[in-house]
N, C-alpha and C positions, 0 to 999 in steps of 0.2 A: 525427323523422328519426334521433332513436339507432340505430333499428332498422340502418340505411342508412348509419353510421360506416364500415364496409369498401369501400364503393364510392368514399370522400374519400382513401382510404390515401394512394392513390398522389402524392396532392396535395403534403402536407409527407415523405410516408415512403419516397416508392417511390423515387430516386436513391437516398441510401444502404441501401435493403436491397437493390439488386443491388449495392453494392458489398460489404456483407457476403458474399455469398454466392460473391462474385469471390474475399474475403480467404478463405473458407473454402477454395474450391478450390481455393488455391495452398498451402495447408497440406502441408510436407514427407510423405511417404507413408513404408508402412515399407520398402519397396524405395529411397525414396532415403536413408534413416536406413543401409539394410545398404552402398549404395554410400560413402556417410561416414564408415563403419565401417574401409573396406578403405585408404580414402586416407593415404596415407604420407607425407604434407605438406601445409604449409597452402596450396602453391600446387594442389596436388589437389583440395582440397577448394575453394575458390576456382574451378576451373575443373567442378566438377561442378555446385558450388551456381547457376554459370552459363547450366545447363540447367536450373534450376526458376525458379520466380517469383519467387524474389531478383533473378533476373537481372546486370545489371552492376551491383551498388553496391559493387564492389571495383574498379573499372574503372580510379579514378584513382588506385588504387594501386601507383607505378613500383618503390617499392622492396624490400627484402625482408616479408614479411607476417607480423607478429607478433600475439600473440594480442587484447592490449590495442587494438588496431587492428581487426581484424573486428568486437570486439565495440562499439566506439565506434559505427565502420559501421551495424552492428546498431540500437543504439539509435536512432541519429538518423534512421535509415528507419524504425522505429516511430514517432519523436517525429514526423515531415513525415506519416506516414499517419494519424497519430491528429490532429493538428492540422487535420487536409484534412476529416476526417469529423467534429469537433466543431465545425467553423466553416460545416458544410450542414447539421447538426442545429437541428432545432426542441425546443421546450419537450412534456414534461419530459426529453426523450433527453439534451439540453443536461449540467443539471444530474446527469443519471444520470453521466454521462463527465466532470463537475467533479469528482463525488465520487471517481471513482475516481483523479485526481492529488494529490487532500488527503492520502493515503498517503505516498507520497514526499515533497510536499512538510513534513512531520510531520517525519521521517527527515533528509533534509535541514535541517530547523533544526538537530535534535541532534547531525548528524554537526559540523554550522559551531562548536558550542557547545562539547561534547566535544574538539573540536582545537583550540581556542583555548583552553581550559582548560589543555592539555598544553604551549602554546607553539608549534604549528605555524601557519605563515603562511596567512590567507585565499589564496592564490593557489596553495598545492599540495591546499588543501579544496575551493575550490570546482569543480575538474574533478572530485574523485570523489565529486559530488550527481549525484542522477539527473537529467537532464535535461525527465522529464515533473512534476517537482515543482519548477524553479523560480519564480521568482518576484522583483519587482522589489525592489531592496533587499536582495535574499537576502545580501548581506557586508555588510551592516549589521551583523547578526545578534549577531559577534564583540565589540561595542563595550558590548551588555546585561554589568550584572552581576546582577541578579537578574533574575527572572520578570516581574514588574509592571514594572520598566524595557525590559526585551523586548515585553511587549505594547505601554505606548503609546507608544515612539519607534518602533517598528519594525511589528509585527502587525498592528495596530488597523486598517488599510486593505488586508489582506491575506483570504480568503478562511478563514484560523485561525482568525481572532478570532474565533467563533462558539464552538468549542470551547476556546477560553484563559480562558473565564471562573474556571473549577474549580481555574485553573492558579497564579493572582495570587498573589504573597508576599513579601516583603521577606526571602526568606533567599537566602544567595550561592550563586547557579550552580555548587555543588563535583558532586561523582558523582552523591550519594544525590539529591540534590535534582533532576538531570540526569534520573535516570533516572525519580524518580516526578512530573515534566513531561512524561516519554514517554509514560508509562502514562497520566496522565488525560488526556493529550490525544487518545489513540488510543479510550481510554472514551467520551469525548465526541463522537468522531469514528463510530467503528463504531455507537452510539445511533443517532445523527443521520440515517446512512445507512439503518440498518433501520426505522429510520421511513418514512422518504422510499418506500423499494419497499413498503413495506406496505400504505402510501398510495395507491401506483400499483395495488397487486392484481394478477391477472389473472398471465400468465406471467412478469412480472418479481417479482412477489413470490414466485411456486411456484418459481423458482432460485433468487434472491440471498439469500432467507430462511435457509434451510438452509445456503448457505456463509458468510453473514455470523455466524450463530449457532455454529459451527464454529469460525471463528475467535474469535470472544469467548471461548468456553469455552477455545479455544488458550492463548490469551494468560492467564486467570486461571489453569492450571496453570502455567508459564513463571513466572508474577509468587508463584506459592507457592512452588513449591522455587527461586529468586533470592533470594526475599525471607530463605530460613533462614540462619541467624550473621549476621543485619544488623542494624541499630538497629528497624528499620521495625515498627514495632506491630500487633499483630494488627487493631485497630480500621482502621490505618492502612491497612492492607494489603488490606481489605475495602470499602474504600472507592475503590479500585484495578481493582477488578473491572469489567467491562461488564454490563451486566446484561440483555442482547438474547441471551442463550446458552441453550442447553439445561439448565446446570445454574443458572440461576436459581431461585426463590430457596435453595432445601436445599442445594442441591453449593456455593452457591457459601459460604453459611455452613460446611457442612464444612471445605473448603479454609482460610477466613477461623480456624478454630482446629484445623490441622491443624500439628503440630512435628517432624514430618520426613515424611521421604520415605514411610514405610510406608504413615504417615495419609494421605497425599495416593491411593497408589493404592489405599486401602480408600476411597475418597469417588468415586473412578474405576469402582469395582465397582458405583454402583449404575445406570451410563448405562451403554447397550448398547455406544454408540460408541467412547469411552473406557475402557473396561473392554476394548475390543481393543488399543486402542493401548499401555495398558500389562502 
């Protein structure tokens, strides 16, 4: 019956791919991008965005319209349409659409971590987390002093914990440590995921491969020139890298003994890609 897989689609798949194809359709055009263009206020723009498929989610808004406010709006009609479509989603779409909140919420630990570091209250950090990367306990978060105390009073039951292993250590949450918990957590995370489509094959592998490997390779140039006048070790810093990228394994040892800037885009010149960007 493999043969005959397309005749079952419609069984678990066919409700959300018309609704895909609904969300495609209402994609701002470039004619309403030029009339956004022309509006001379945000009640303008409010009342044009009115006539596309945003439609009214400014509606209950009586007072004057400021920027932080459309874009809240914004989000939280993404968070209610993404939440509608991952809770009619079947396995593996499921998990396809987990993965893509493990991002945020990554981000949202360090933003809780980093402001508490500085002395700012859990209550003016946690509006500025994204809202499709929360998660229960998220102001816990502030109470860890190291990493290994953040995994098991807080993580351990969280969808992270899968990428915190890499992460574990008994040194105090200061910057340097801050930021190389970002990196292997996001290493761990971007792995994880190009596994998963790889696994899937077929047209989710033929997209997400090539943008998730983009992104690896993003982040290991980012994390070499950051890393220069820092304490962080070459070895260290190699160990930092994703390794789901295009410049696996040569570029990424390049980078991993590259001491400034020059070397980073002499290791740039030997990907087609990157040798445009820089």
């Amino acid at each position: 019956m493999l043969g005959y897989s397309e005749f079952y689609f419609n069984v678990d798949h066919g409700y959300l791919e018309g609704l895909v194809r609904g969300f495609k359709a209402g994609i701002l055009t470039s004619a309403d991008y030029v009339n956004l263009a022309q509006c001379e206020t945000l009640e303008d723009l409010k009342l044009h965005l009115q006539t596309t498929d945003y439609g009214n989610f400014l509606a209950n808004e009586s007072g004057p319209l400021t920027i932080s406010t459309i874009d809240d709006k914004l989000k939280m009609k993404l968070l209610t349409e993404f939440h509608y479509f991952r809770n009619h989603a079947f396995e593996p779409l499921t998990t396809f659409l987990n993965f893509i909140t493990y991002s945020y919420m990554i981000d949202n630990v360090i933003l809780l971590i980093t402001g508490t570091l500085h002395q700012r209250p859990i209550a003016e950090l946690v509006p500025k987390c994204h809202p499709l990367g929360s998660f229960e306990q998220m102001e816990a978060v502030s109470i860890a002093s190291n990493p290994t105390e953040l995994f098991n009073a807080i993580l351990v039951d969280t969808p992270l914990a899968a990428f915190f292993q890499d992460c574990l250590s008994e040194n105090d949450l200061d910057e340097m440590n801050i930021e190389i918990m970002r990196n292997k957590l996001y290493k761990s995370y971007l792995e994880a995921f190009y596994k998963f489509c790889e696994k899937q094959g077929g047209t989710t592998a033929e997209i997400m491969k090539p943008i998730l490997e983009f992104e690896a390779d993003r982040r290991a140039f980012i994390i070499t020139i950051n890393s220069f006048g820092t304490e962080l070790s070459k070895e260290d810093r190699e160990k930092l890298y994703p390794t789901c990228g295009k410049l696996y394994p040569e570029g990424l040892h390049l980078l991993a003994n590259a001491d400034d800037y020059e070397q980073v885009k002499c290791a740039a010149d030997y990907y087609a890609v990157s040798n445009l960007i820089f």
